[in-house]
N, C-alpha and C positions, 0 to 999 in steps of 0.2 A: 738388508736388515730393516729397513724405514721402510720396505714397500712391504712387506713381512707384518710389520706393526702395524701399519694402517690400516691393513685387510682385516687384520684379527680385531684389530677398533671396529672397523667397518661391520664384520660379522657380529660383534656384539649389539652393539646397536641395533642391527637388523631382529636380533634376537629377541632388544628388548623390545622394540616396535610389535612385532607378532604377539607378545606376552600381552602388554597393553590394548592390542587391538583385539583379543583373545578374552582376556576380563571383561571387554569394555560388551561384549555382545550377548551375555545373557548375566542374568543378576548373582550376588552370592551371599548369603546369609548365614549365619552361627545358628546352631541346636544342639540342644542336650539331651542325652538319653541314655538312660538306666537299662541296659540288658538287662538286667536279672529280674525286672519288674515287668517291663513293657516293651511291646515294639514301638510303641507312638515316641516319635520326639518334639519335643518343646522348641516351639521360636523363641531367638531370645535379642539379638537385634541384625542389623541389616548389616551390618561389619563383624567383622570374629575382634579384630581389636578393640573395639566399645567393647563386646562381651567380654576381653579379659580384665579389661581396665572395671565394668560394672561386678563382677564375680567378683574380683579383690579386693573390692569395697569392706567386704565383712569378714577377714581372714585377721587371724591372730597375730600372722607376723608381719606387722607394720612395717618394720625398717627395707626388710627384704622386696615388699612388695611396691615403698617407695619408690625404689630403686627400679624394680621392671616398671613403675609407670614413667621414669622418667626416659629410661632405654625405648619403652614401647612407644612413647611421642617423639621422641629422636629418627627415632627409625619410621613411623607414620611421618613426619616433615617433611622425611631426606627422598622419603617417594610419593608425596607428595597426595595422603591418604586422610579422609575425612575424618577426624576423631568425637565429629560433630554426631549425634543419632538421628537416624533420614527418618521423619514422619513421615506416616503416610504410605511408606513403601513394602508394604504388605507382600512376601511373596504369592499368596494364596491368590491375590489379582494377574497375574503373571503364568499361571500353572496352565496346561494343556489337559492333565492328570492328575485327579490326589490318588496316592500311592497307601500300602496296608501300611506305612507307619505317620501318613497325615501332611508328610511333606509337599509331595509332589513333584511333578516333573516340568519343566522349561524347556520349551523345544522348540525352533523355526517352523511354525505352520501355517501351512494358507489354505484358507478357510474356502478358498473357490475352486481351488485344484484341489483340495482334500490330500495335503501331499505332508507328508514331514512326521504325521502319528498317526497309528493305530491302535484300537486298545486291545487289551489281550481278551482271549475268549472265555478267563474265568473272571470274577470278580476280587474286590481287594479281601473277605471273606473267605472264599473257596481258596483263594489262591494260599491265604493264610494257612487254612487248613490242610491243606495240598501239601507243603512243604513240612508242616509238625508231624502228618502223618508220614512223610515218607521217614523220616528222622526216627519217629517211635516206633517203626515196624521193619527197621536194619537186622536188627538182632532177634528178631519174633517172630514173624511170617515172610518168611524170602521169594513165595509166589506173591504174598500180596504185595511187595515192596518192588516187585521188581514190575509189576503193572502200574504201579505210582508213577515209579521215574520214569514209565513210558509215556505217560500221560506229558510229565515236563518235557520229556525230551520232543515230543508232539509242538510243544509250547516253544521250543529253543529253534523247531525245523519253520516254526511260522514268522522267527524274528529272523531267519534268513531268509525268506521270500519280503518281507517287507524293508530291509534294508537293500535287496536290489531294487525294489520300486521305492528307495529314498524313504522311508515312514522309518526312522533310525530312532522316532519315541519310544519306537514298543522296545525295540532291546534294552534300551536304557530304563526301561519301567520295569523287565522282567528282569535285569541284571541288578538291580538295586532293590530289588525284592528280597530275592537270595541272599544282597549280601545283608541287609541291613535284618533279616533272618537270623544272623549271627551261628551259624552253623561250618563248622569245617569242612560237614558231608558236602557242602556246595562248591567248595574254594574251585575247584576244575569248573564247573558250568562256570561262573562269576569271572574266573580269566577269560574264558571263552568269549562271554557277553559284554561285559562292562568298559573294558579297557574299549575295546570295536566304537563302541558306542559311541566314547567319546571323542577319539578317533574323527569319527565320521561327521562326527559335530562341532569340529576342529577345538576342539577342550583337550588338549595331547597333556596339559599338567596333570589332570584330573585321572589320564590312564596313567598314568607313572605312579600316581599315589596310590594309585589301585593294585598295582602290582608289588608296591613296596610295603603297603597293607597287608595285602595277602601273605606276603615272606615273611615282613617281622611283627606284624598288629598284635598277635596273642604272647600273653606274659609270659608263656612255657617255650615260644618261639623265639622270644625276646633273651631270655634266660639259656636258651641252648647255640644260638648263636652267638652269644659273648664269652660260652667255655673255650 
């Protein structure tokens, strides 16, 4: 039983060590953004915890939000997380890619091998347009809808020839397109691409969230799974 528990310590550990060294290799930033208005989202700081503790700033219910700020510094302490805001730390200086909603992509690339990204062959425009067209032409012209998705799916056959020659930006640029699209017509391609992506870029929280996104992210999903 003690050699039982040491192991399972031991694999914890080990676990959290990967998490940590997993964080510690590409940057992570908080945004906001309004479906219903825009694809762009807003930077807001270089931690999500600053962002919840600067949002709660101006909310009505003081007592309540006391209270998460003081859980939210409890739990930033106990891992040992900056509650401080990093000037200076721009992701836009870090990007390989800005992306159609302005964020951009962070990827391992070497600039002398030309190895780690490629960009996709439409722009962040076209591509925009690409996907509202294929969405408002489901239910209206089914020849022309179905030459659209071929055009993506062109697009989806070029991010597997560039993940076997290792360039793993471009799917993670065309899979964060779709999702951030906010379209259900996409949820199959966005499994497909995104989870791979991150995967590959050893970001494996980053796939987990993506697929537990896709199950319960929308409110009617959210609502049908708790009947």
């Amino acid at each position: 039983e003690r050699a039982e528990g040491n192991l399972v310590r031991m694999r914890e550990r080990e676990r959290e060590r990967e998490r940590d060294q997993a964080m510690a290799t590409f940057p992570n930033y908080a945004w906001s953004h309004q479906r219903l208005f825009s694809f762009t989202h807003t930077p807001r700081h270089g931690r999500y915890f600053i962002t919840v503790k600067s949002k709660g700033a101006d909310q009505k219910t003081k007592a309540a939000l006391l209270l998460l700020e003081k859980d939210l510094e409890a739990f930033a302490t106990s891992r040992k997380i900056s509650m401080a805001t990093a000037r200076g730390s721009s992701p836009k200086r870090k990007t390989v890619a800005t992306t159609f909603n302005q964020i951009g992509i962070v990827v391992p690339y070497d600039k002398k091998m030309d190895v780690g990204y490629r960009p996709l062959p439409l722009t962040n425009r076209a591509l925009h347009k690409l996907l509202t067209s294929i969405v408002e032409s489901k239910d209206v012209n089914s020849k022309h809808h179905d030459k659209l998705c071929e055009e993506l799916q062109e697009m989806i056959t070029f991010v597997q020839f560039a993940n076997d020659e290792c360039d793993y930006g471009m799917g993670l640029e065309l899979g964060l397109a779709l999702f951030c699209h906010g379209q259900p017509l996409f949820h199959s391609q966005i499994d497909h691409l995104l989870p791979l992506a991150y995967q590959l870029l050893n970001r494996n929280v980053f796939a987990k969230i993506t697929r537990l996104h896709l199950r319960y992210g929308t409110r009617s999903k959210r609502r049908s799974q708790s009947k």
